[in-house]
N, C-alpha and C positions, 0 to 999 in steps of 0.2 A: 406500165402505162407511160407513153412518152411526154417528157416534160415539157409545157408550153412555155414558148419566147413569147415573150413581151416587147414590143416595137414602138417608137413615135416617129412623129415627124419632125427633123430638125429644121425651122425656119430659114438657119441660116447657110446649111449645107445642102439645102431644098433634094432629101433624102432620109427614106426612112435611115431611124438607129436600132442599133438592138439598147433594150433599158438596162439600163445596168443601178442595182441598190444596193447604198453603202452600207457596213455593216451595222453602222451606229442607227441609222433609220431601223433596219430591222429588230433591233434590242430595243429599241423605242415601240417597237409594235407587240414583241414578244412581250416586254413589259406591261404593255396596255393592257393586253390582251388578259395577262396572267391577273394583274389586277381588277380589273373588271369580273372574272370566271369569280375570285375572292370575295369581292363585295356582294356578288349577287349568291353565291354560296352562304356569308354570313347571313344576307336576308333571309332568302330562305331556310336554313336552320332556327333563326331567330324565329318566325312565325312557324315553324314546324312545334317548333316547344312552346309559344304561346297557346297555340289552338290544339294541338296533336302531344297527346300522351305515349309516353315510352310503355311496351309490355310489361316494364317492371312497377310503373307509377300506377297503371292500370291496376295489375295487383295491388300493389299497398294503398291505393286506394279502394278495390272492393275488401281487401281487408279491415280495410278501418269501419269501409260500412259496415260490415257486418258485429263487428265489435259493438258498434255505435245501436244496431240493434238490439244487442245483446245484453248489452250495459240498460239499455228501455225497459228490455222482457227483465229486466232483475232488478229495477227500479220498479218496476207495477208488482213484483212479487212482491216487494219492501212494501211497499204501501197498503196490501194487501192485508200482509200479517201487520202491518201498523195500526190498520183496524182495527185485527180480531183481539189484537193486544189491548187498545185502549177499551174495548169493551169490556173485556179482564178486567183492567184497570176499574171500569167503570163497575162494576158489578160487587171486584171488592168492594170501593170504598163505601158504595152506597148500600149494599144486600149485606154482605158477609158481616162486615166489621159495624154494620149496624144491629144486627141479629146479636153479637157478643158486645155489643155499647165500648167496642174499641175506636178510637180516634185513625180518620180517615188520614193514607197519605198524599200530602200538598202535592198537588201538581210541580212546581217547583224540585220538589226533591227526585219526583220520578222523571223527569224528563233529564233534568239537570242541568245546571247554568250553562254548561261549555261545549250544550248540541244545539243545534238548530235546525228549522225544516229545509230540504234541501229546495231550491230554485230549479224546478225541474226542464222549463224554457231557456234556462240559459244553456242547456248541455249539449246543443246542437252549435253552437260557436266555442264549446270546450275544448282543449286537447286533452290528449293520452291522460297524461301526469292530473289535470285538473282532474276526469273523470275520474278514475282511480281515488282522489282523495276523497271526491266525496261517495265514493262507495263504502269509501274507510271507516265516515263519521257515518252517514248511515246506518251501517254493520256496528259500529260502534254504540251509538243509540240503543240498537233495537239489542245490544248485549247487556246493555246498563240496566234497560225497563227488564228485561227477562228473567236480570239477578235478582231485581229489586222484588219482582212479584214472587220468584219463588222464596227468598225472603219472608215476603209478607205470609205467602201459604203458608208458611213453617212455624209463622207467630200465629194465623188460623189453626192451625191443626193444634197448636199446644193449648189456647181458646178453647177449643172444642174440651177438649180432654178435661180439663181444668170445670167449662161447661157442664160437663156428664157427670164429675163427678160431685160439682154442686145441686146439681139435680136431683142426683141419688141420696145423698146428704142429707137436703131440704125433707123433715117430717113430712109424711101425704100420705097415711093411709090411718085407721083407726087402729090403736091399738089391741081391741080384742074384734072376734068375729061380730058383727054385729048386723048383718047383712038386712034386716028385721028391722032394723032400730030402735028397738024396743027396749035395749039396752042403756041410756043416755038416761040417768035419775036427777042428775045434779048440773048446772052447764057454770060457765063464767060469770061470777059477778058478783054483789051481796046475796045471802042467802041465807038463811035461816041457821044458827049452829045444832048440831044435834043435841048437845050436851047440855050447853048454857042459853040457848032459846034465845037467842039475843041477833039480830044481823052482824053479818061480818062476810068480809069478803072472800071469797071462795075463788080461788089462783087457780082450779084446774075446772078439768070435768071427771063425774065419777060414773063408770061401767059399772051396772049389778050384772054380776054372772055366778055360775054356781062356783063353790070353793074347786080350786083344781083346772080353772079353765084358763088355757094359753093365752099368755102375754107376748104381745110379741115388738122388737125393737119397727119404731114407725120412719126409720129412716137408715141409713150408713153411719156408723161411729165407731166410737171407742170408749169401753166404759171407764165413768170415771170418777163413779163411786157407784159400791155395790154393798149392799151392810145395812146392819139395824139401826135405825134411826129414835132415840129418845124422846125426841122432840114430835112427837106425835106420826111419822108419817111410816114407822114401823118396818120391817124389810121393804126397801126402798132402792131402785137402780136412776143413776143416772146417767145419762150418753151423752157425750160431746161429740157434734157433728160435725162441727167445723162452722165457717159461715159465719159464726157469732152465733148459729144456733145451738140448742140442748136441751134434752125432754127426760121428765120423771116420771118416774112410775114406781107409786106406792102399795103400803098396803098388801102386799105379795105374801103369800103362802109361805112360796120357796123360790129361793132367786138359782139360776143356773148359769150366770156368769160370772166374774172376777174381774179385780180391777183390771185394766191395760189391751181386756180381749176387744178384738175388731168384730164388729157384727156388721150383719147388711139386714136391709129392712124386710121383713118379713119374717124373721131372726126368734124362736122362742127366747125370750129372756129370765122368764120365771111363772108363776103360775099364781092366778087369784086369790085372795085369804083375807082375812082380817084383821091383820094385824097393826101395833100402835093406838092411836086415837081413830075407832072406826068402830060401827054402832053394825054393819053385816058386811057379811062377802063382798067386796065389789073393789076396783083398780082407781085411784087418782091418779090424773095424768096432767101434767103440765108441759105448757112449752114456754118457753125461754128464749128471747133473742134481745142478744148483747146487752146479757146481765139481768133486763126486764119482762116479766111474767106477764105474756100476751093468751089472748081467747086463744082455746085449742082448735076450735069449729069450724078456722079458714085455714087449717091444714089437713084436710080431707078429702082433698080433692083429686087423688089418684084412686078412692074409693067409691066415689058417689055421683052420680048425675046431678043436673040444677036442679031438678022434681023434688030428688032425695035429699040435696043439698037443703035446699027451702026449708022441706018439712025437721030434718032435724035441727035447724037453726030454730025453729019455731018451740019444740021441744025443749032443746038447751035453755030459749029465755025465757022458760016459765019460771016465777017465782016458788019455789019451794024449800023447802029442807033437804041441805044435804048431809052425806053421808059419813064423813071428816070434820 
């Protein structure tokens, strides 16, 4: 392409010139020039990265969204199991550990002074590092209560144990068969002596049964005296249950245990007789709790309905003569 002259008209030579431009005009224009392309280049980058994100910010930003949801869906998991947890919570203190007359634990101690509930509105202005930490205490928390309850189960379960075996323990059944009741001649209380006809009191209850008819232990123990007794109650066993309970059983034929054996209840322990201060056949039986000789007739009750109950407590308090 041919390059164009540039011409004016000289006023004072009254004829066009050719123009001619010195070099320093031109370095003044390439100068402009270059700076002006500069300025207007920085603006536009400048507004390109205020409004317009780079491919890479794009990503690290749906990155973070997605984090940010992520961190949500596992914030409502936490809350979730914070529920099912504190209903735990709740069920021990008030169910379990009421049923065993154990002492509930303090809110205080389960949660613990050094957690707190997390601020779950603020986590949309969090960063990275914030979120994170409170995922930490979070997780942290819900590791504390978790130890703490399985803890607790562990003191339930030894409760229980402990439970079962005072239960089995605990006298509940009559000593001889007596399904009839027809068997109960003597109950708790003053009563006639056989011997000296005089009232006095009468520490057990006495079974007539034929000589020979099974004795049997009314609860779990350990005997802890088995032997003739002098003092009127003649082959006589006595079981230590534990509990601060302990039951006797007199007047025995033949005893079939020894000191130190463990029996469980329903246990033959010896067999009906006469013997010592005893006017026929028939079993004295006392019970014993912490050291003190209480009525036998309110521990019966793995034996007998309220119907049956009634009627032999009706029985038991009639005034008579007993058989010791």
């Amino acid at each position: 392409m041919k390059r164009v002259r540039k011409y004016y008209y000289n006023t004072d030579t009254h004829r066009f010139e050719k123009l001619e431009v010195s070099w320093k005009t031109r370095l003044l224009r390439v100068l402009g020039f270059v700076s002006t392309a500069l300025v207007t280049a920085t603006i536009t980058v400048a507004i390109a990265f205020q409004f317009l994100d780079s491919p890479k910010e794009k990503q690290l930003k749906e990155e973070m969204q997605a984090l940010r949801q992520g961190f949500t869906g596992l914030q409502n998991e936490l809350d979730e199991l914070n529920k099912a947890l504190a209903q735990l919570e709740h069920r021990d203190n008030d169910i379990y550990r009421a049923v065993f007359e154990a002492q509930p634990i303090p809110d205080s101690i389960r949660l613990g002074k050094d957690y707190s509930k997390l601020n779950t509105n603020l986590l949309a202005y969090a960063n990275t590092t914030t979120l994170l930490d409170n995922m930490r205490k979070s997780v942290e928390n819900m590791r504390h209560r978790l130890k703490l309850q399985a803890s607790s189960y562990d003191t339930l379960q030894k409760l229980v144990e402990t439970k079962e075996r005072m239960l089995g323990a605990i006298p509940a059944i009559q000593p001889v068969s007596n399904r009839t009741l027809d068997r109960v001649a003597s109950g708790f209380g003053y009563r006639i002596d056989p011997i000296y006809k005089t009232p006095k009191m009468h520490t057990g209850i006495d079974f007539t049964a034929a000589t020979g008819t099974p004795v049997y232990a009314t609860g779990d123990g350990t005997i802890r005296e088995a032997g003739y007794d002098n003092g009127g109650y003649g082959n006589n066993v006595l079981i230590n249950h534990g509990y601060g309970y302990q039951t006797l059983y007199a007047h025995m034929k033949k005893i079939k245990v020894r000191v130190g054996d463990r029996v469980r209840r329903g246990e033959v322990i010896g067999w009906i007789g006469s013997t010592g201060k005893s006017t026929g056949p028939h079993l004295h039986y006392e019970v014993i709790k912490n050291g003190e000789k209480i009525d036998p007739i309110h521990f019966f009750f793995n034996d007998l309905t309220a119907a049956e109950y009634e009627r032999l407590t009706k029985i038991a308090a009639a005034s008579n003569q007993s058989f010791d």
